[in-house]
VEXVO-119218 format. One line per field, with one value per residue (C-alpha): residue number from 1; x, y, z. Coordinates in nm, 3 decimals, always signed. Example, Ala and Ser with C-alpha at 12.3 -4.5 7.8 and 13.67 -1.06 7.14 Angstrom:
2
seq: [1  2]
east: [+1.230  +1.367]
north: [-0.450  -0.106]
up: [+0.780  +0.714]
END
This chain:
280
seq: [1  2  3  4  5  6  7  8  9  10  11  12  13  14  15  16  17  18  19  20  21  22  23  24  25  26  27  28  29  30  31  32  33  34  35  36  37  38  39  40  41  42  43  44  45  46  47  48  49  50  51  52  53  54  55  56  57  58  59  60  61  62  63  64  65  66  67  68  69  70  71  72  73  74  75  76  77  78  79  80  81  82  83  84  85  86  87  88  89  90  91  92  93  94  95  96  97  98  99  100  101  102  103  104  105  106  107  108  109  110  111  112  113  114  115  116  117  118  119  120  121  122  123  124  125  126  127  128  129  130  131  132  133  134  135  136  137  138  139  140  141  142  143  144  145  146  147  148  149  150  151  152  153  154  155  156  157  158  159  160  161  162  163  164  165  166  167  168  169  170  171  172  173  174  175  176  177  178  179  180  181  182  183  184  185  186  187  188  189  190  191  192  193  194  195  196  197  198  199  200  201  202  203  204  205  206  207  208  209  210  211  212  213  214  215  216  217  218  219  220  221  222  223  224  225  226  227  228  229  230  231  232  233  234  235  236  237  238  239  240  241  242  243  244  245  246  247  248  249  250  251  252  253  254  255  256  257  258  259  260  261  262  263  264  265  266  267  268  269  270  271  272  273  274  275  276  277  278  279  280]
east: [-0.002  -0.092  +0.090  +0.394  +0.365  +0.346  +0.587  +0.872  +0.704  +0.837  +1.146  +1.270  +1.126  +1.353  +1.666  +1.678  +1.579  +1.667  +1.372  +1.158  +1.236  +1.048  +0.750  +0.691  +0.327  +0.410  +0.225  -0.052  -0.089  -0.059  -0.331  -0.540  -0.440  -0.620  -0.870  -0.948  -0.962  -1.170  -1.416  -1.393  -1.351  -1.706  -1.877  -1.559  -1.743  -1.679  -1.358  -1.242  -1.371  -1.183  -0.874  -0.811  -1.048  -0.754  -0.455  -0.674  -0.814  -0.419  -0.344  -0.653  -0.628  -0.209  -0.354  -0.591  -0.340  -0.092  -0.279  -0.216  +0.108  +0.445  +0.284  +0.230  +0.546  +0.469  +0.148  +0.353  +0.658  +0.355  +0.220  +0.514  +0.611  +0.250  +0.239  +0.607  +0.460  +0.130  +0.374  +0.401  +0.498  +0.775  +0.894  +0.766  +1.137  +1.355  +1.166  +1.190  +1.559  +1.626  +1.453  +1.638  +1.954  +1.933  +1.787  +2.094  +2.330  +2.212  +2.049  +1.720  +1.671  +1.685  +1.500  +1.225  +1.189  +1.159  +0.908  +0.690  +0.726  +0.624  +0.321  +0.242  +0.211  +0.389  +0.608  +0.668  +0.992  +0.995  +1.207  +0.971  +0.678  +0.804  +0.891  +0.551  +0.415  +0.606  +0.529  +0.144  +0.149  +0.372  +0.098  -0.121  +0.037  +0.171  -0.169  -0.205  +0.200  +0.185  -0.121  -0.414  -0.201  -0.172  -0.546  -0.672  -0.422  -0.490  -0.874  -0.890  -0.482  -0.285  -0.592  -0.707  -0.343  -0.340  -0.710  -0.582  -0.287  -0.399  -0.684  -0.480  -0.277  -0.585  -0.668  -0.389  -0.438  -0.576  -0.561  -0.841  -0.971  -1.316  -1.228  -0.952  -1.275  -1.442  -1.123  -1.043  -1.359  -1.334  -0.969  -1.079  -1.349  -1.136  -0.890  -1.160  -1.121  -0.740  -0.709  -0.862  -0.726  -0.364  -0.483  -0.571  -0.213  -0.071  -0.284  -0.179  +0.223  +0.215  +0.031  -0.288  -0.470  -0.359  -0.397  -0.772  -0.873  -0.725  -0.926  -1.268  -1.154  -1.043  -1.207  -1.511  -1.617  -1.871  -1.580  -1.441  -1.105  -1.062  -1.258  -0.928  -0.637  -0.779  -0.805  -0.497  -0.302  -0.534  -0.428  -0.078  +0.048  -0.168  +0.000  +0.307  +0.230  +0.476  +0.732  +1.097  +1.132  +1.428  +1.404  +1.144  +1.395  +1.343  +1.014  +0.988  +1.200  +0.945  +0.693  +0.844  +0.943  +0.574  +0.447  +0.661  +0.538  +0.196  +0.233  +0.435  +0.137  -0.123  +0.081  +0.154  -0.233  -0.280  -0.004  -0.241  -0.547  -0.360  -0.192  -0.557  -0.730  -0.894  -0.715  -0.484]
north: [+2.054  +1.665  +1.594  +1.736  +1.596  +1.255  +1.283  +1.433  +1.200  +0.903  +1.014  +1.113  +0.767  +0.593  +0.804  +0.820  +0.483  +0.561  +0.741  +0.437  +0.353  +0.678  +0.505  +0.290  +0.274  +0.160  +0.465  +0.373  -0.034  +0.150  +0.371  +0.100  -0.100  +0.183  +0.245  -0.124  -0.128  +0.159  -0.003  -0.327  -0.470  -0.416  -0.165  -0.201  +0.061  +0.267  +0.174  +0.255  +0.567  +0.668  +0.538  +0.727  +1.003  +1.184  +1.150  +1.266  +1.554  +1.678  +1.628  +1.820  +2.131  +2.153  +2.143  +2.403  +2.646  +2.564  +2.692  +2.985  +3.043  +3.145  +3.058  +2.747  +2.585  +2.472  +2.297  +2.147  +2.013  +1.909  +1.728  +1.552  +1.442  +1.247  +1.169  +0.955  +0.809  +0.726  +0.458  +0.095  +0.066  -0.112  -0.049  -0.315  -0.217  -0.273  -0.603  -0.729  -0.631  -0.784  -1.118  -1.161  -1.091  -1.376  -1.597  -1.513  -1.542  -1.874  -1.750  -1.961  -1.823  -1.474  -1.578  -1.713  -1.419  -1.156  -1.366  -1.379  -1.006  -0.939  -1.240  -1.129  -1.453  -1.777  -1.812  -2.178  -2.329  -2.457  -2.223  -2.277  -2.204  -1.921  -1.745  -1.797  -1.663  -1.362  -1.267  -1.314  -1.098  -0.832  -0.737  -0.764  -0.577  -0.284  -0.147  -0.155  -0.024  +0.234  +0.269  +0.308  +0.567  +0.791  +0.759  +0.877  +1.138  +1.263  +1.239  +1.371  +1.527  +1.370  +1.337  +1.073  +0.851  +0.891  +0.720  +0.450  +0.376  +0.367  +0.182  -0.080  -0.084  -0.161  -0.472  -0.626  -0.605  -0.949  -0.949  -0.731  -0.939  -0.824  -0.425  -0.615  -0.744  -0.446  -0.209  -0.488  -0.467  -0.070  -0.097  -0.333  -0.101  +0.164  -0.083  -0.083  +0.152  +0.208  -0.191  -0.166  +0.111  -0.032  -0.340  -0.102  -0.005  -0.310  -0.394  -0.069  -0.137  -0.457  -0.741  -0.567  -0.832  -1.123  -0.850  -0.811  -1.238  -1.280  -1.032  -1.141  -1.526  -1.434  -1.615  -1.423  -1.383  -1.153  -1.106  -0.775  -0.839  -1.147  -0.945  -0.690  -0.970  -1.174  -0.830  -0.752  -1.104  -1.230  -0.877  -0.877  -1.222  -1.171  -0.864  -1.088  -1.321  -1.359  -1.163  -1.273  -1.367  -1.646  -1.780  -1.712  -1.521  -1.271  -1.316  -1.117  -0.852  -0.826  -0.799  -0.548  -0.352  -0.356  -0.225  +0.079  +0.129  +0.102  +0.357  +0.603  +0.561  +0.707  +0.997  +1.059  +1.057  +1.291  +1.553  +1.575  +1.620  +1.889  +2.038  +2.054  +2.211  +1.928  +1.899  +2.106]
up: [-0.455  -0.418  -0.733  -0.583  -0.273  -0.380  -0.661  -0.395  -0.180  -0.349  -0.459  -0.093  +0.020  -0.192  -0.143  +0.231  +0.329  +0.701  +0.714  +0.723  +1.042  +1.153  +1.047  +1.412  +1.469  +1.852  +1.985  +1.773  +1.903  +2.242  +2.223  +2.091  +2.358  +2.579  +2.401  +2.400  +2.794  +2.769  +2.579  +2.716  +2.379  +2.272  +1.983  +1.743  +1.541  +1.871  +1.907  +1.543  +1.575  +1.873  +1.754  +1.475  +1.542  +1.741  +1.535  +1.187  +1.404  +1.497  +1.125  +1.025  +1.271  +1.138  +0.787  +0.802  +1.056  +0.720  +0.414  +0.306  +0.460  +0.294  -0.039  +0.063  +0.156  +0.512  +0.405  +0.086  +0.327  +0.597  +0.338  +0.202  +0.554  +0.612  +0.276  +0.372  +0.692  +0.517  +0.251  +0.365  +0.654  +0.564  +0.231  -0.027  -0.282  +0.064  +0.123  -0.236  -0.244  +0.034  -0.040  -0.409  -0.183  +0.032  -0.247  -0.473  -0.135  -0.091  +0.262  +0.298  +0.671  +0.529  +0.218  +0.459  +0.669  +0.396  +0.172  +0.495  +0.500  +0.152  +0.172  +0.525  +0.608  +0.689  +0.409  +0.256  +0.230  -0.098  -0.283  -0.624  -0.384  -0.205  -0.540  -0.674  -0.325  -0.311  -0.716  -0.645  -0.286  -0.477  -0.664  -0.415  -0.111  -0.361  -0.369  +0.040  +0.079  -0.215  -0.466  -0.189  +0.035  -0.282  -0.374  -0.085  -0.039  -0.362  -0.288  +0.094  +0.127  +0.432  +0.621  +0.428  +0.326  +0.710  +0.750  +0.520  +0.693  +1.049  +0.923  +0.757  +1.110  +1.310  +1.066  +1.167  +1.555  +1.567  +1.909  +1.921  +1.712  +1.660  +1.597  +1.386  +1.166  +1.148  +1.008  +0.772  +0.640  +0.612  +0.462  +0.207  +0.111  +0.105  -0.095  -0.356  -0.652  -0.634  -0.644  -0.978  -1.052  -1.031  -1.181  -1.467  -1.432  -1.449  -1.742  -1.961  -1.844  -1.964  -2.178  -2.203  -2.369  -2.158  -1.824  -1.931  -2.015  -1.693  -1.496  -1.708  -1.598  -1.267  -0.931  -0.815  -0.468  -0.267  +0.002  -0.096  +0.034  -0.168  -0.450  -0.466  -0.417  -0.705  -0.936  -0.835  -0.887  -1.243  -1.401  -1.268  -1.354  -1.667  -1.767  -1.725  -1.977  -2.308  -2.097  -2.157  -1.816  -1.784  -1.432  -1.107  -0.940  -1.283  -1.267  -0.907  -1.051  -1.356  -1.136  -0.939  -1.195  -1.346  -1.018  -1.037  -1.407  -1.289  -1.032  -1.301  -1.527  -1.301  -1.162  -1.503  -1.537  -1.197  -1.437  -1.689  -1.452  -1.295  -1.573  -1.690  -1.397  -1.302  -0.977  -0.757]
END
């Protein structure tokens, strides 16, 4: 059942892009916002709690009320349907597309806005720069947009690519900034395994060799979120390495394109485990 969700999963996110725009997470920032008040801003272990307690408790209950019926098929579409929300929440192929547009267009406002969606950060303005940024946070970000959301839905079903994603959401409210600290630290926790997991991916999809010296020589820190960028970034541009890649602008589309083969290899891998019995 999770293989098929997440297989139909991706396929429908790519082919009816308007659907990403169903992805708003306004009512989320506003219950927050109350939730916040409610707390004064204090215990952001309380707070994380009730922020997402609700909405995983909803998706829970409709779960449970769905197994079992018409052979499945509600749960299967249910699934498929969180499964969709659960990716990005902007989508990381959009964004890329987007950004080569405008660089190829000549468009450096455009160019400027979409690398500082893909970096999530203030983009530079140095064209060289900017393409080295973007390659690096590809890497990097498809493991938050795409890998982690399938791990745990493959691990705890849409209840838990649902706890990733509003989890991730809350990181990013930094103007709570303290329950902002504390879900970071859970999302890059929960960031842990499938970063090197992809990383793995990105190893066996590409210049394995090169993929694994540059994860043994890679920065090491204690901070777990800077622990899974530099796995993810070392193995990527690693696995890279001897590619026949002409110009930077081709180097984001490699990259791109290795991401995707990453993510092909391990639901190739979650076939087999199913196809074996191993998992439903």
């Amino acid at each position: 059942m999770a293989l098929l969700s997440i297989i139909l999963g991706l396929i429908f996110d790519r082919m009816f892009l308007h659907w990403h725009e169903l992805r708003d997470m306004t009512w989320f920032e506003y219950y927050v916002e109350k939730v916040s008040w409610l707390t004064h801003q204090q215990l952001p272990p309380l707070q994380y709690i009730l922020s997402v307690a609700p909405a995983l408790m909803i998706i829970l209950v409709i779960h449970i009320l769905l197994s079992g019926l018409l052979f499945n098929i509600p749960s299967l579409v249910f699934g498929i349907m969180v499964f969709i929300y659960c990716l990005g929440p902007a989508c990381l192929a959009t964004d890329i597309d987007a950004y080569l547009h405008a660089r190829e267009t000549g468009d450096d406002d455009e160019a400027l806005h979409y690398a500082g969606a893909i970096t999530e950060q203030a983009a530079s303005t140095s064209p060289d720069q900017q393409t080295t940024d973007v390659t690096r946070a590809i890497f990097f970000v498809a493991n938050e947009r795409i890998f982690a959301a399938i791990f745990w839905f493959v691990i705890l079903g849409p209840w838990g690519a649902l706890l990733y994603r509003l989890t991730s959401q809350l990181s990013k409210q930094i103007e709570h900034y303290e329950l902002a600290t504390f879900a970071d630290y859970i999302q890059s926790m929960m960031a842990f395994i499938p970063a090197r997991m992809l990383a793995a991916g990105y190893a066996l999809s590409g210049n394995f060799d090169a993929a694994w010296h540059a994860y043994k020589n890679r920065l090491r820190s204690l901070d777990i979120a800077s622990s899974n960028y530099d796995v993810l970034v070392a193995t990527g541009i690693g696995a890279m390495k001897n590619m026949a890649i002409k110009n930077e602008i081709a180097g984001i589309q490699a990259a791109q394109a290795l991401v995707m083969r990453s993510v092909l290899v391990w639901v190739a891998v979650l076939a087999i485990l199913t196809l074996g019995g191993w998992l439903q």
